[in-house]
N, C-alpha and C positions, 0 to 999 in steps of 0.2 A: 833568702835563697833565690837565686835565679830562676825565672820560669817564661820558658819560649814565648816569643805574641803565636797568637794564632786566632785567624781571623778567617772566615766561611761565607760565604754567601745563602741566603735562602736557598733551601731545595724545595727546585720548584716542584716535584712529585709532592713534601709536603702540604704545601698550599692545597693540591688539587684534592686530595686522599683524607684531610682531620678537617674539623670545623675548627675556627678556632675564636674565642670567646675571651676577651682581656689578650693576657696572655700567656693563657694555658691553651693546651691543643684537646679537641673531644674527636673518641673512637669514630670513622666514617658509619653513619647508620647502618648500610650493608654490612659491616664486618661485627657492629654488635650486635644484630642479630644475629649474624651468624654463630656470636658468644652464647648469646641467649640460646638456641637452641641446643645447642651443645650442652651448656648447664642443665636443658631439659633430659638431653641424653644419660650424664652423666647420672641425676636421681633416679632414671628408670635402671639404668644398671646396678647402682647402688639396692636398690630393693631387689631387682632377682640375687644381686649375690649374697643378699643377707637370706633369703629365702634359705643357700646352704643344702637344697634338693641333690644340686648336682656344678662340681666344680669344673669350670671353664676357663683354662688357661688363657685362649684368646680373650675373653670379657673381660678377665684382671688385666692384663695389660691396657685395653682402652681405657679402662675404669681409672688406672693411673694417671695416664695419657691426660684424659680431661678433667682427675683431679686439679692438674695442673693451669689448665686453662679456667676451670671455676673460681680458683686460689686467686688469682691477678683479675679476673672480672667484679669480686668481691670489693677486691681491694680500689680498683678504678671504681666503680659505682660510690663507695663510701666516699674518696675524695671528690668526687663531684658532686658530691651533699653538702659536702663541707667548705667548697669554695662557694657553692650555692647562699649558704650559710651568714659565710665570710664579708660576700659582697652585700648581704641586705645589711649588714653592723657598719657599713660605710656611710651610710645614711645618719649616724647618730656621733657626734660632734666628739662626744667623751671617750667613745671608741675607735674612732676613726683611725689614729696612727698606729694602735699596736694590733687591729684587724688588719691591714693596707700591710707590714707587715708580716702576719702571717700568711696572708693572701700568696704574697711572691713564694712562698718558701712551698704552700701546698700547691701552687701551680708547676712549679718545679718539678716534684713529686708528680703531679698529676701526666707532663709530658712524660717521664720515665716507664710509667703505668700503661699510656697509649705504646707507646716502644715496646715493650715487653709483650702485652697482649696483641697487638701487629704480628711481632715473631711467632706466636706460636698460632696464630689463625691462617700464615700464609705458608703452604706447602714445602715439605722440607726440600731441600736441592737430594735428589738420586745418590749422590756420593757424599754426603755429607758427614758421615762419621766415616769415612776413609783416612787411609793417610795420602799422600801425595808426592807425585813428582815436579822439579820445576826444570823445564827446557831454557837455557839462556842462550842467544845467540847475540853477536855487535849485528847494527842496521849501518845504516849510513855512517860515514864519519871515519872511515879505515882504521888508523889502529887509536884511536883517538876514540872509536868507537865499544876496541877489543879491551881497553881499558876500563872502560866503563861497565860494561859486561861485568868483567871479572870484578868490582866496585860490587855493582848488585848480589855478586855471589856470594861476595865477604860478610853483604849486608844480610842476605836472611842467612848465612852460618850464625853471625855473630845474634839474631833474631832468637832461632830456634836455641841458642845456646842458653842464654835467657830465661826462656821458656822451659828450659829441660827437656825439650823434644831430640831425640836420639835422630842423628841423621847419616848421610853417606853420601858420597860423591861420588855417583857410579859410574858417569865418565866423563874426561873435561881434556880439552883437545889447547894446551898453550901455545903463544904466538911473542915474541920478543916484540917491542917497541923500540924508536928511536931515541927515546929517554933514558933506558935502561931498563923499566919496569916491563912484566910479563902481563901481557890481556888474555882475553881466550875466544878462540873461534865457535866453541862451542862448550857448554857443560850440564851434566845432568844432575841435578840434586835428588835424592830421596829424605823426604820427610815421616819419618816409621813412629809417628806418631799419630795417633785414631781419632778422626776429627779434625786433621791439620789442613785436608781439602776443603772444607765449611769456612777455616778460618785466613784461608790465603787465596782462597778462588780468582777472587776480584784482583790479582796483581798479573796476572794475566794481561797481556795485550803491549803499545809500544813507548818505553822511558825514556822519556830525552833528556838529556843535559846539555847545559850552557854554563862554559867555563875556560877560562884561559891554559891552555894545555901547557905542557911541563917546558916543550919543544919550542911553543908561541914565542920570539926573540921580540914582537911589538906590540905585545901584551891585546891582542885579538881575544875577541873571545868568539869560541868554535861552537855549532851545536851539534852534536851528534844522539844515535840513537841504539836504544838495544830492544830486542825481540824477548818476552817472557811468556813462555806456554807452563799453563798448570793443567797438571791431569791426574785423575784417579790412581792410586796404586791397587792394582787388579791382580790379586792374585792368582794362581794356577791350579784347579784342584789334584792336581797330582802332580808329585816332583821337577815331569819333563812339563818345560810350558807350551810343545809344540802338542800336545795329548789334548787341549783346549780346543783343536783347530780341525776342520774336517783334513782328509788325506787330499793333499794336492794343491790345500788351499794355501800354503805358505812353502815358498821356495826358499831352500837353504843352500847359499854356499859359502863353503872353507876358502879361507887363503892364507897367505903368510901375513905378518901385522907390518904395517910400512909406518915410518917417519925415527924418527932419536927413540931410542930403549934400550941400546945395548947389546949383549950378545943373542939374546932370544929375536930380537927383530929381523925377519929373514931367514929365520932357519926351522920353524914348525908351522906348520898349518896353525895356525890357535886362532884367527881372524873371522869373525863370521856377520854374514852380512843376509837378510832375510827381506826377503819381499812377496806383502800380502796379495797376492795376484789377482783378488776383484776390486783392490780399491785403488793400488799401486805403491803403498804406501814401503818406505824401505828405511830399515833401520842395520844399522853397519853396528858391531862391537869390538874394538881389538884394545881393550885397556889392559885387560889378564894377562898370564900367560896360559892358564888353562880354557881350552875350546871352550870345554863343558860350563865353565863359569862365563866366557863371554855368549854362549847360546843362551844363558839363563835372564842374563842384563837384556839380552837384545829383546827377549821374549816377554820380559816385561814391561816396557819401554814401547812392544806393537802392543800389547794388551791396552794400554794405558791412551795409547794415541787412537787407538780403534773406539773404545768406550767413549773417551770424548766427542768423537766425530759420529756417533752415532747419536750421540745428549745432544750434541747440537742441532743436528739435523730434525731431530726429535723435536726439539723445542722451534726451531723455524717454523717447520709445519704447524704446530698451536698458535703461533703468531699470527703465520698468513692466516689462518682461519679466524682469526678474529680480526684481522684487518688491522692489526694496532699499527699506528704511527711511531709508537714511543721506541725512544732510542734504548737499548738494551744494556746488559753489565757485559754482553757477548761483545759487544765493539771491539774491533782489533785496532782502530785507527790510535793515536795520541791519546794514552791517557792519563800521565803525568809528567810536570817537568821539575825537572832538581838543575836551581838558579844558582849556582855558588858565589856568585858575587854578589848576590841579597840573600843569602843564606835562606833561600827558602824552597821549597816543595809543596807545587803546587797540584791538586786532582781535579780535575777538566772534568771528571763525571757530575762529582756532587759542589766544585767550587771552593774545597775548603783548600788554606793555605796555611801550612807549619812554617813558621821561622827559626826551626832547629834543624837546619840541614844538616850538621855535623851529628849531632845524637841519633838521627834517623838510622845515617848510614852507617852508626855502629850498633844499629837496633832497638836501640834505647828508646825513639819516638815514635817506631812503625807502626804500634799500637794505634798509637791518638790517630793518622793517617785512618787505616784499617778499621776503628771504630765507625769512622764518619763515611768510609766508601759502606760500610755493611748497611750502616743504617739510611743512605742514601737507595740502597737497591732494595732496602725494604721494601721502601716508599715506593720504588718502582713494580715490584711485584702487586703490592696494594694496591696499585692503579690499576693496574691491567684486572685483579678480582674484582672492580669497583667497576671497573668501563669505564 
């Protein structure tokens, strides 16, 4: 069976954040302490709640919490005994090739182990068990661009299809090309599955591609660009989502819905366009026909773009106070390109490079992708806990 190359470069966050010994990677001193003390936490909890005096819903909850983090600290310490173990039976002639051997396979194991207890010592992201919206827009490239867009959108459809993640397209603005094919000026994805902003954050920011357009008559190849915003889906605690907002603080106006739709286009109010008036931010809805249903799009769509622009801000301010240099997973600049003429897909953050461009863009690889950004921004969080 066929299986894509795919080829990564060191991250450099790992170098700086593991020690690393052969070639297995060991916990940064700072964060197994940090384990250690945690497992210190988790025994004293353990004896108040066996005491049984008095039940504490909040204490079960932690007590799980760093069940879990003792579980994988156990298990890292044991294979560090064992490759400890492993490398003094190299020393002896008769043992030497089926220890060298085992060695690889427990060192293996052992970077899995450092992965796993990384994630759960470095602070969860705010929205992490949310589900998500995804904003697409074309960048540079005209419709060459509006094409590629609509590419991305087929791609996490066909992603989350996959996945079984229930989604919706809650609004998506199309634009004809000179080829024949439809791109899009804009569209909105909802991903209504819990957790799907943890697992898509990082696609955030701007995709280029480089490829011979349909139109190309001298076989050029063009690059163009598309915009992907991921943000929280922010629910409403009561049915009107404008009930979230003080009085005043978001301007609403009706109009008619303008562009191809047919007999409804032009002849009801149903069009609604809101703007948050301390930040300025403005979001338009006319995909319905009912107001009521495009007020409620629009209202989720400011919620979602308000909560992110406040995490961000949120999170610069902790930057500057620690002065960090390090480049972030926040970067809007370039952060992947899809080559179709080497069939690959490249991530500028963490370096790795798929050569399954076609399976990507039907879902099929975004995973392997997505692995290797998550566990690159691990690394980067790790840094910044480490200094």
């Amino acid at each position: 069976m066929f299986r894509p190359l795919r080829r990564a470069l060191p991250a450099r966050a790992a170098l700086a954040t593991r020690t690393w010994v052969r070639g297995a990677a060991r916990l940064h001193p700072l964060l197994l302490g940090k384990a250690r003390e945690l497992e210190r936490e988790h025994a004293s909890l353990a004896t108040a709640l066996a005491d049984g005096s008095a039940y504490d819903p909040a204490q079960a909850t932690k007590f799980a919490r760093l069940e879990s983090v003792v579980h994988h600290l156990r298990a890292y310490e044991g294979l560090v005994e064992t490759v400890g173990e492993l490398e003094q039976m190299l020393g002896d002639a008769a043992l030497k090739a089926e220890a060298e051997a085992e060695l690889e396979e427990t060192e293996t194991s052992l970077d899995g182990a450092v992965g796993r207890l990384e994630g759960l010592l470095v602070p969860a992201h705010p929205f992490a068990d949310m589900p998500c919206l995804l904003e697409l827009r074309p960048g540079v490239g005209g419709s060459e661009a509006a094409l590629f867009a609509k590419d991305l959108l087929d791609m996490y459809l066909a992603y989350c299809a996959l996945q079984r993640w229930p989604t919706q397209v809650l609004s998506i603005t199309k634009v004809p090309s000179s080829g024949g094919a439809e791109g899009i000026s804009e569209a909105v994805l909802v991903v209504e599955q819990v957790g799907a902003y943890a697992r898509l954050q990082y696609e955030g920011g701007i995709h280029r591609v480089q490829r011979v357009p349909e139109t190309e008559t001298k076989g050029r190849v063009h690059t163009s660009t598309a915009a992907v915003i991921v943000l929280p889906q922010i629910e409403a605690a009561e049915d009107e989502g404008e009930r979230a907002f003080a009085p005043g603080e978001v301007r609403i106006d009706v109009m008619r819905a303008r562009g191809a739709g047919g007999q409804h286009v032009n002849t009801t109010d149903s069009a609604v366009r809101l703007t948050h008036i301390p930040t300025g931010i403005v979001v338009s809805m006319q995909d319905d026909r009912s107001q009521h249903k495009n007020k409620a799009k629009a209202f989720m769509i400011l919620r979602a773009r308000l909560a992110e622009k406040e995490r961000v801000e949120r999170a610069a301010k902790e930057r500057s106070a620690r002065t960090s240099q390090v480049t972030t997973t926040d970067r809007s600049d370039k952060i992947r390109t899809y080559n179709y003429q080497q069939n690959r897909i490249t991530d500028h953050r963490c370096g790795f490079s798929l050569y399954d461009l076609t399976g990507c863009m039907a879902g099929e690889s975004l995973d392997t992708l997505v692995d290797h950004v998550d566990a690159w921004a691990r690394q980067e969080a790790v840094r910044q806990i480490v200094g």
